[in-house]
N, C-alpha and C positions, 0 to 999 in steps of 0.2 A: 243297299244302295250306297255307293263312292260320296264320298264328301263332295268331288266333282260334280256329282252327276244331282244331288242334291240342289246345289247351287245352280245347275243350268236349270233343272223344276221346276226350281221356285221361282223364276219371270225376271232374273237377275238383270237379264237383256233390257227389258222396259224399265226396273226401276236405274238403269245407268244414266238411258238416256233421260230420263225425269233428272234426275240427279246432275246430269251435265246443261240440261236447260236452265237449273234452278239456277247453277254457277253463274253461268254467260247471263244471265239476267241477274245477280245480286254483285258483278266485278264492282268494288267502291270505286274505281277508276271509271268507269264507265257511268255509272250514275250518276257520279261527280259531274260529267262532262253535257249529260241528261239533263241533268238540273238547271246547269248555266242557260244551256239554249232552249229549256221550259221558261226561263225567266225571261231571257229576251224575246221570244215568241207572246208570252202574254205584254210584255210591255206594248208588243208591235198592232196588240189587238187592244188596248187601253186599258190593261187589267195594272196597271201601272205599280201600283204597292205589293201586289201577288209578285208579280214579276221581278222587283228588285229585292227583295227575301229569296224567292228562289237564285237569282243572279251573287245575290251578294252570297247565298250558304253557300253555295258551287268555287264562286270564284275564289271564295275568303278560306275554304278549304285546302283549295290546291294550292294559295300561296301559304297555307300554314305549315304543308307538308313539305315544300318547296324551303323555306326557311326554318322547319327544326328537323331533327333526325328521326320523326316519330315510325318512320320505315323500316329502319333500322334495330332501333328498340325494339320494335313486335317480333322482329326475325331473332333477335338476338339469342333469346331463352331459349327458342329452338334447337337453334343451332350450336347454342353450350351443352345442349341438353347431354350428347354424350363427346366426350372428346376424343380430338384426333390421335390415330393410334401414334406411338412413338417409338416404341420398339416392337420391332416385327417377333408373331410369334415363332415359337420353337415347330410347329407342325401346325399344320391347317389340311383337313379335311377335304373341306371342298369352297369352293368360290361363288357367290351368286351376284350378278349384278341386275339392277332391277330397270326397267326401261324410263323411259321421258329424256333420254338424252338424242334420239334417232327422230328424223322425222320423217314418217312414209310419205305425205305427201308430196313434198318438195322432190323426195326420192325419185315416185312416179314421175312426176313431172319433169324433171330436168335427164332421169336415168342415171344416176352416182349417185352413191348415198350420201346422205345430207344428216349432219348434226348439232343440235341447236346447243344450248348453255349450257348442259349436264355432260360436254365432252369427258370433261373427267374421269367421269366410273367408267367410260369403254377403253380409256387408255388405263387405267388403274387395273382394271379387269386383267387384260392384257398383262400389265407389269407383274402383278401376283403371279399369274398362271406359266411365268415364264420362273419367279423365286420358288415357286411350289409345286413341281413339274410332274407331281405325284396325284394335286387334289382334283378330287372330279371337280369341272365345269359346269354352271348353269346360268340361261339368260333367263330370268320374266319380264315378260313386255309383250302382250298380247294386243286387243285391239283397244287401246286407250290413247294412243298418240293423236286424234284427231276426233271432231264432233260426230262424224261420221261410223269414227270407230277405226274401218280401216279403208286404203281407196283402191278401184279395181287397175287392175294393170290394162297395159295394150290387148293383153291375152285374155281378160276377163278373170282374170285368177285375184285373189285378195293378197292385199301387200300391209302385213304387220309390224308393227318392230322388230318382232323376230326376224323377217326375214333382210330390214337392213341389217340388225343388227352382222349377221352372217354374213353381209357385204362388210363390214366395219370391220371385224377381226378379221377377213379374209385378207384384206387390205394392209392389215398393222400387222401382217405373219403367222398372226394362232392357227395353226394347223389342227392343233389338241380337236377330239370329240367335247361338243358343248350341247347339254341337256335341252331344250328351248321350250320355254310355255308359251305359246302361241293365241292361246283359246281365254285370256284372262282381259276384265275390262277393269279391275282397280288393283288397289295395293294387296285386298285382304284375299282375293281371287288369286292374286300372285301367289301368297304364303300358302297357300289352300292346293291350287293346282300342282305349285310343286313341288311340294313334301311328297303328293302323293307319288308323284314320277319317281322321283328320284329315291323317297324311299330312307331317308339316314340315319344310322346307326346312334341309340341312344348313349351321349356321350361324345360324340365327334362332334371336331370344330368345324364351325362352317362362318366362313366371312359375307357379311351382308352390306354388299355397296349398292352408295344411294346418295344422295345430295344431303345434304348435314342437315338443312331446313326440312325434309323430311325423314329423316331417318326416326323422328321420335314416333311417329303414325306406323314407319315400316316395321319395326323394332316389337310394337307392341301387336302388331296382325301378325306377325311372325311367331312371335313368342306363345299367344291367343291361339294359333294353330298346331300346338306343340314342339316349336322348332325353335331351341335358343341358339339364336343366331350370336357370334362376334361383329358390334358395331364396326362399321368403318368407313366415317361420313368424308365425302369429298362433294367440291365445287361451292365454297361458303359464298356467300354473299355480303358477310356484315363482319367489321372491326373494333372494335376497342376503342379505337381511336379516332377524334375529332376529322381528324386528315382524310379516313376510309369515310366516316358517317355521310361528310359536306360532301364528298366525292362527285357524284351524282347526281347526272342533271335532272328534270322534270318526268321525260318520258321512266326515265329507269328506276325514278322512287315510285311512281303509280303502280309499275310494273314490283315490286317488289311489295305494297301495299298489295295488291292479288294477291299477292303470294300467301302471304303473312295471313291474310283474311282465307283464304284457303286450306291452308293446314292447321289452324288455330279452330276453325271450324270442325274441317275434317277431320281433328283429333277427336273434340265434340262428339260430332256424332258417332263415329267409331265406336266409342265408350257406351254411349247411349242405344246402339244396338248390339253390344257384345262382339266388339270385333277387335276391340285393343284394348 
């Protein structure tokens, strides 16, 4: 039995979505915001001291996060974790860009494809495959971009990543053949599906683009699947500097808290079940 085939066996499907419920119910953003109106809600019912503890943990939170960089900070080690490339290598093998930068819904929806804050690695993709006119191509980005997984079209047909993706390079020029794992709902399903596809020669370089906040989680399911990939983090979010840190207003430090609280997490358990 295929490592593929393994993984679909074993109920990968149920524990995703267990896994994506647990998410959307532990966002500290959202609890945060939880808490505030558990406290005002007991206030409005007389529980008066319950209520202004829950009020004041909520609100005296988001104004901490709001007044220090602590968002930033948690991304940051991440995101140093491997640095940006500098000089381009001599040969490169093959190219992989990993998905969360597409959104199929929006796609469905509106009919053009749509791409949220990870634009980066599909233009980077792109730029590589134009300097490196030799390496094979590959997308992973299966059905993870949405709660749902993926959403059905007018036709009734399932619309993945992959298949914006295929609208996105189609659009930026890439004529090239691009590999596509279609069939994958996380990171470690990525490294997993496709090695097997693609199959690479022990010893070739292959570049692995991804958002620098995750690349340490990708990096190590890649490697955990026998495939030593070449870092190549794009789309930072966090600076060095006082100027980058204060940058940002309330909504985008919450939003960056997820974040942060998400792959610091999800490195966690990775490790914890043998996946990085």
């Amino acid at each position: 039995m295929t490592a593929m085939r393994m993984l679909r066996s074993g109920g990968c499907g149920m524990s995703t979505v267990v896994a994506k419920v647990i998410y959307f119910g532990q966002q500290p953003s959202t609890l945060l915001v939880l808490l505030g109106l558990v406290g005002l809600v007991l206030i409005g019912r007389g529980w008066r001291r319950a209520g202004l503890w829950c009020a004041g943990i909520g609100v005296g939170a988001l104004a901490f996060i709001l007044a220090v960089p602590v968002t930033q900070w948690m991304l940051l080690p991440l995101e140093d974790w491997y640095p940006p490339v500098r000089e381009m290598p001599a040969h490169v093998d093959g190219i992989i860009a990993l998905g969360g930068a597409v959104d199929p819904m929006m796609t469905e929806a509106r009919g053009a494809p749509a791409m949220g804050g990870g634009a980066e690695r599909m233009m980077t993709f792109v730029a590589l495959a134009r300097d490196y006119p030799d390496a094979e191509l590959a997308f992973a980005g299966g059905a993870s971009a949405s709660f749902a997984g993926s959403v059905k079209t007018a036709t009734g047909s399932r619309l993945s990543e992959a298949d914006v993706a295929r609208m996105v390079f189609a659009q930026l020029g890439l004529t090239r053949p691009v590999v596509f794992d279609d069939q994958s709902h996380n990171t470690y399903e990525n490294a997993v599906f496709l090695r097997e596809r693609v199959q690479p020669r022990p010893g070739s370089v292959w570049v692995l683009l991804t958002s620098a906040v995750h690349m340490p989680r990708a990096v190590a399911s890649f490697r955990r699947a026998g495939w030593d990939v070449l870092p190549w983090p794009v789309g930072y979010m966090t600076g060095h500097t006082l100027a980058i840190q204060y940058e940002n207003a309330l909504p985008v430090k919450l939003g960056e808290l997820d974040m942060a609280v998400h792959e610091w997490f999800g490195l966690l358990a990775y490790r914890l079940l043998g996946r990085a």
